[in-house]
C-alpha positions as a Markdown table, in Angstrom:
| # | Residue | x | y | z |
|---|---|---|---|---|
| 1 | Unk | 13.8 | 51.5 | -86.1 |
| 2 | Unk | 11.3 | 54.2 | -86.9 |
| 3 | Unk | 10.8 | 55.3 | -90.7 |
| 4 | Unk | 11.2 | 59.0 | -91.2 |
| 5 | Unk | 8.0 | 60.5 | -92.9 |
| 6 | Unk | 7.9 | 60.7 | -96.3 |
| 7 | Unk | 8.9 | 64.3 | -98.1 |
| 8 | Unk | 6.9 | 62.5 | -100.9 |
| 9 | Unk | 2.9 | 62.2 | -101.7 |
| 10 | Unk | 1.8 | 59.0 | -103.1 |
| 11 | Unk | 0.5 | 58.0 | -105.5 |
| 12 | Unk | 2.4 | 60.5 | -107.4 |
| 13 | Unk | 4.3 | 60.0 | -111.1 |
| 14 | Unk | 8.0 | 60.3 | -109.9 |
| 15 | Unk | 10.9 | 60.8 | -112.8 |
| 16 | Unk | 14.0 | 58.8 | -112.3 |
| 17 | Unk | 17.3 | 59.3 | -114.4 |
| 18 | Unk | 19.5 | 56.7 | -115.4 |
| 19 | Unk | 22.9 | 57.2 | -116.9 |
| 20 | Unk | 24.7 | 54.5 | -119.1 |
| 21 | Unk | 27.2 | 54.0 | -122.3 |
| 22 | Unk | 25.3 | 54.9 | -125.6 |
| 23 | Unk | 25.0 | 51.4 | -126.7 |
| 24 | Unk | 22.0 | 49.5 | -128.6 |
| 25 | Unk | 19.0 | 48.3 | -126.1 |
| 26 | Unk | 19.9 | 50.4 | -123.5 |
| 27 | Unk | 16.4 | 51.9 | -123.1 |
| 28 | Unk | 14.8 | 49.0 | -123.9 |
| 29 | Unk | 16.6 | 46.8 | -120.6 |
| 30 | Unk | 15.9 | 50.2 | -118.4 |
| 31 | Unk | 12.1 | 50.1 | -119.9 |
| 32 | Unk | 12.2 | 45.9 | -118.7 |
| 33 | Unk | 13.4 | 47.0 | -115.1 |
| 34 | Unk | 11.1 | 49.8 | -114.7 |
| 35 | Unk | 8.2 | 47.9 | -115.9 |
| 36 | Unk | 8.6 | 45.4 | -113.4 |
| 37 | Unk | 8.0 | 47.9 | -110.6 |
| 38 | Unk | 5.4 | 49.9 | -112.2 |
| 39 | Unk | 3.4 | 47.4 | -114.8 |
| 40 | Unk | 1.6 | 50.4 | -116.1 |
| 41 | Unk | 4.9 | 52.0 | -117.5 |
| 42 | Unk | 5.2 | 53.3 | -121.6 |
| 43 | Unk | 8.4 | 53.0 | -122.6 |
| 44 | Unk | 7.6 | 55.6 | -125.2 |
| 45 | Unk | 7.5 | 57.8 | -122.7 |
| 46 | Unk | 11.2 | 58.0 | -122.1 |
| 47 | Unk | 13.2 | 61.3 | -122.6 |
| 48 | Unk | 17.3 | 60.2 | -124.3 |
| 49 | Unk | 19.6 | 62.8 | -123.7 |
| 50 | Unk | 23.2 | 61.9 | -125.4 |
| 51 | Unk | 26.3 | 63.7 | -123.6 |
| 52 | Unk | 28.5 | 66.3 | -125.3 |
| 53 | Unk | 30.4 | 63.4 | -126.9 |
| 54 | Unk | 27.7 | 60.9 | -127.3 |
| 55 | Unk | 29.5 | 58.3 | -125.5 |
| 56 | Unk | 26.2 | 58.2 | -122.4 |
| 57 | Unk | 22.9 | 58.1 | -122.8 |
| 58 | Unk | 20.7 | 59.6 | -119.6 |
| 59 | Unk | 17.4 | 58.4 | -119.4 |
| 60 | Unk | 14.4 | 59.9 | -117.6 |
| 61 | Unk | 11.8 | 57.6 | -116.8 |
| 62 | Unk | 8.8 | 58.9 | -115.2 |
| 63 | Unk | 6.9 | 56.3 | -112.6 |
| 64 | Unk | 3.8 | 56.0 | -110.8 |
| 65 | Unk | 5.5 | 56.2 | -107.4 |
| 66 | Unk | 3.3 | 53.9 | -104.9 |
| 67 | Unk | 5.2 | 53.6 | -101.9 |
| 68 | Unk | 8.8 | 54.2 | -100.8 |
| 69 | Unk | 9.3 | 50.9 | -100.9 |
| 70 | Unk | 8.3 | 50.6 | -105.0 |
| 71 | Unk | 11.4 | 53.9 | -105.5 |
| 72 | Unk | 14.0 | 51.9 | -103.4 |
| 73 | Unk | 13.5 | 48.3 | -105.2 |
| 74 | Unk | 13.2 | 50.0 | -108.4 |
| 75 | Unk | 16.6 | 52.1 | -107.9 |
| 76 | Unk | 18.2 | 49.0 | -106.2 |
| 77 | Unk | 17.3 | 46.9 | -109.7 |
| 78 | Unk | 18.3 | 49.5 | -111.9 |
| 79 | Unk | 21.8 | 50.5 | -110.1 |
| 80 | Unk | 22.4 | 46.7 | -110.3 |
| 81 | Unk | 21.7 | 46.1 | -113.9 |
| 82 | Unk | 25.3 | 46.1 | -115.7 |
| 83 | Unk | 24.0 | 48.1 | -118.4 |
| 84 | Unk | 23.5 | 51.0 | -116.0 |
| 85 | Unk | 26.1 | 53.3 | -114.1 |
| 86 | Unk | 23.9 | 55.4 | -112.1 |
| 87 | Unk | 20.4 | 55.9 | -111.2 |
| 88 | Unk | 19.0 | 59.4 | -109.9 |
């Protein structure tokens, strides 16, 4: 099976948004997650937007994107992590 080429240049610093429930240390376990796929992450460098109701929190993390390989463990991890609904 042959790879299709990448529509993506790496290195290159690669947001990511992650939905959840509003609830306490949900930036902080994304911030874990994403750390462990890009050591060089800030987790002050996180944009929280609340929804309309404040009931979900969406969270865009920006990464320094290495390799395909790098995005789809790190989306696998987070989209696994029962804290998180969705990953984008």
């Amino acid at each position: 099976m042959t790879q299709e080429p990448s529509l993506i240049e790496y290195p290159c610093d690669f947001p990511i948004k992650v939905f959840g429930e509003a609830q306490p240390g949900f930036a902080e376990a994304v911030a874990m997650v994403v750390r462990c796929h890009d050591a060089g992450f800030d987790a002050a460098t996180i944009e929280a937007r609340s929804s309309s109701k404040a009931r979900y929190t969406c969270l865009t993390c920006t990464v320094r994107a290495t390799s395909r390989e790098q995005l789809d463990n790190l989306y696998r991890d987070l989209t696994s992590h029962p804290m998180v609904k969705t990953a984008l």
